[in-house]
N, C-alpha and C positions, 0 to 999 in steps of 0.2 A: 389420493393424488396430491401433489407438491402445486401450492400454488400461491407465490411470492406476490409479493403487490406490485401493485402496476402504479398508486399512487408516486408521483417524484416526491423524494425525499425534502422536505424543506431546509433553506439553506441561504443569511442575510446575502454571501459573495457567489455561491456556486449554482448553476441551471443546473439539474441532473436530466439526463437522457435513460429514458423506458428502449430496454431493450426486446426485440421479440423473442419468445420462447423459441429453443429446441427441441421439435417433435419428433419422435421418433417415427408417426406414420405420414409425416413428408418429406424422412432421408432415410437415409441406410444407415438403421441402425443397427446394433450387434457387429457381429467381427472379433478383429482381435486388434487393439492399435499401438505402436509402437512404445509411447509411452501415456499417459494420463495425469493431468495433473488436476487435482483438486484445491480451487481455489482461482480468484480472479484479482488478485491483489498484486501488489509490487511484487512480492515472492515471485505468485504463481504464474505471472507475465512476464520477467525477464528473465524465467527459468524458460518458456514456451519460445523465448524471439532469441537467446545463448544453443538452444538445442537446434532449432531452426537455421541459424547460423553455422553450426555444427551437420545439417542436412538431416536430422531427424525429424520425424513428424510427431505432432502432439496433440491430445486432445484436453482442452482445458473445459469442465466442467462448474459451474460456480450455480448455488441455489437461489441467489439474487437474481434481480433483473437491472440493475443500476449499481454504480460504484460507490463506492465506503459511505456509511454516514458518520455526521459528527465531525469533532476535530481530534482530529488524528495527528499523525508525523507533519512537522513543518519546517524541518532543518535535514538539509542534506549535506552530506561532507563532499569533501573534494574527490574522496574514491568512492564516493555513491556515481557520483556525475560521469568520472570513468567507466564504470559500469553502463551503468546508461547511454555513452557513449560508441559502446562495442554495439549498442542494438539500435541504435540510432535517434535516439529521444531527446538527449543531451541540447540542441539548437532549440525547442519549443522553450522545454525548463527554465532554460536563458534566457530567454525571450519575454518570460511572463515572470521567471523568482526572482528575488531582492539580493544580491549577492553584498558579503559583509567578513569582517575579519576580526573586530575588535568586541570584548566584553566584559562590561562592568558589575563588580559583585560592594555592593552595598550593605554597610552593617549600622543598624541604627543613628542610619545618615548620612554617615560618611562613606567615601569610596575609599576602599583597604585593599583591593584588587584591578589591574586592567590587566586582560588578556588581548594580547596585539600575535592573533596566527601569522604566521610567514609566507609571505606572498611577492614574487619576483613579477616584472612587469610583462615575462615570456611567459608566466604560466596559462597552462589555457585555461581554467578552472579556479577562482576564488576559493577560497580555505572552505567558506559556509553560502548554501544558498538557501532561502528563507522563500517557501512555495507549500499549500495546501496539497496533501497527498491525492485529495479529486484530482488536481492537474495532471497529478504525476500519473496517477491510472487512466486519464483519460486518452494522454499521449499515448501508452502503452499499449492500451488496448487498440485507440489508432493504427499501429505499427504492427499488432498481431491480422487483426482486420488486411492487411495490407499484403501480408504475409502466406503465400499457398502451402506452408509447411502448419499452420497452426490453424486448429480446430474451434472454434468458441461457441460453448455448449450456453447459454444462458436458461434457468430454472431447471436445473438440472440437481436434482438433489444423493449425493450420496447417501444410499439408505443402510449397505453392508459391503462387504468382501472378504474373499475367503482366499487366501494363497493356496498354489498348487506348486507344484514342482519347479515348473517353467515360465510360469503365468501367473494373472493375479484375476479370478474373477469379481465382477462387480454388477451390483444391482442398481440401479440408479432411478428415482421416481421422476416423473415431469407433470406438467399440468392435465394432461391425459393419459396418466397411469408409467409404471416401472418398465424396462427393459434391461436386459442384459449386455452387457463390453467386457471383454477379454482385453487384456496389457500385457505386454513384458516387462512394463515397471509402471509404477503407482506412486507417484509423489504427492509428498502432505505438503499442501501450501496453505492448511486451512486454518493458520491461526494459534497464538502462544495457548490457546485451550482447547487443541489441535482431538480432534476424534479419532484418526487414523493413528498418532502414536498411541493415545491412550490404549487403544486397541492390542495394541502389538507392544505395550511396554516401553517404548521408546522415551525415556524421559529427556529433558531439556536440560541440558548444563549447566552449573553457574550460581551464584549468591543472586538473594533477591533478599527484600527488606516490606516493607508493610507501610504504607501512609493513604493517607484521604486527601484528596484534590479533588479543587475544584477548576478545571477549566472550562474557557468561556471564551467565546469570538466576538469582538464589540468591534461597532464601524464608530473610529475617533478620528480626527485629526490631530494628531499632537504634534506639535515642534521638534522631536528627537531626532535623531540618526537611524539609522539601519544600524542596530549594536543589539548584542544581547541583553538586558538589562536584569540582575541579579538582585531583590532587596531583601535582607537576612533580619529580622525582629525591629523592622519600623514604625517609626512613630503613628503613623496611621495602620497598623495593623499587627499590634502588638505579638510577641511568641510566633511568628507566624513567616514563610516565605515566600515570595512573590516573585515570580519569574515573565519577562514580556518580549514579545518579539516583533517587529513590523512582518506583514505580513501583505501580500500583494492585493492592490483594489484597496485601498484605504482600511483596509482591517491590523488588528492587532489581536495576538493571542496572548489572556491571559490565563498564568497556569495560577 
């Protein structure tokens, strides 16, 4: 039996919310449902509130009980927020990110670089908005909750599935044993070391490259801007690059 913790993740800016499990012996489980998406993340949410939109129903399964931990995505662009905007999230994000345009790359001391994005005073949307990806999935999941087209399975753990002709079965454990779900479609929302493509061969596109970071969330006060700040082999941290971002609630990310 699948049984995720119910401890809240610790976190210096973020509360996290314990959510209740989905049991299968106090709903209707089994069937067949139109689509399934595994995963409870940015993906697997504004995939669940665009098809919803679209009038499909969905069932979003995730084996957690609480959203992301750690420090994760903290810049959203201008066409993330569009996005988010088609599902309705876009006024929260505002409300609580840092929004910003400009970015300094530093090279043993000196600045050799500003980036100045383009930004008219009609846009609705700044270039970059600077927000902890908790917010971003909490609005999200808000908006799914909200939502009589979307499902929210929580501890629900994908164990297998087997395609069939027309359909995709699946097995799924919870905190009181597996049941069976039928889909017409199966979407992997579970992450760049995603189980579902692996499965099915479905590899990921693209050039990747190999490095060690360390990132890190500290609560500072420091006199800056809302700027990217880039430092390339300085004098306090010799060979080495330094990337920082303000971040809402008096924090700063640094990579």
């Amino acid at each position: 039996m699948h049984q995720p913790t119910a401890e809240p993740r610790s976190s210096i800016y973020y509360q996290y919310r314990i959510h209740e499990p989905w049991l299968p012996s106090a709903q209707r489980a089994g069937g067949r449902a139109q689509a399934v998406i595994v995963g409870s993340g940015p993906a697997g949410l504004v995939t669940a509130l665009e098809l919803a939109r679209h009038g499909v129903r969905s069932v979003v399964v995730t084996a957690e009980r609480q959203v992301s931990q750690g420090s994760r995505a903290i810049v959203f662009t201008r066409r993330s927020m569009e996005i988010l905007q088609q599902v309705g999230t876009d006024d929260r994000m505002t409300e609580t990110g840092l929004p910003w345009r400009f970015g300094n790359s530093y090279y043993r001391g000196q600045r050799v670089f500003r980036m100045e994005a383009p930004h008219e005073a009609d846009d609705r949307f700044f270039p970059m908005l600077n927000i902890q990806q908790q917010y971003m999935e909490e609005y999200l999941l808000d908006a799914c909750a909200a939502n009589p087209l979307v499902e929210l399975r929580w501890a629900n753990k994908l164990e297998r599935f087997e395609q069939h002709a027309d359909f995709v079965r699946l097995e799924i454990d919870t905190p009181e044993g597996p049941y069976a779900l039928e889909t017409e479609w199966l979407i992997a929302a579970d992450g760049g070391r995603s189980p579902i493509r692996a499965a099915t061969n479905l590899k990921m596109e693209g050039a990747s490259y190999e490095g060690l970071f360390v990132i890190a969330d500290i609560r500072i006060d420091l006199p800056l801007p809302t700027e990217r700040l880039a430092f390339f082999d300085p004098e306090w941290n010799k060979g080495n690059t330094i990337l920082m971002h303000r971040e809402p609630h008096g924090i700063w990310r640094i990579d």
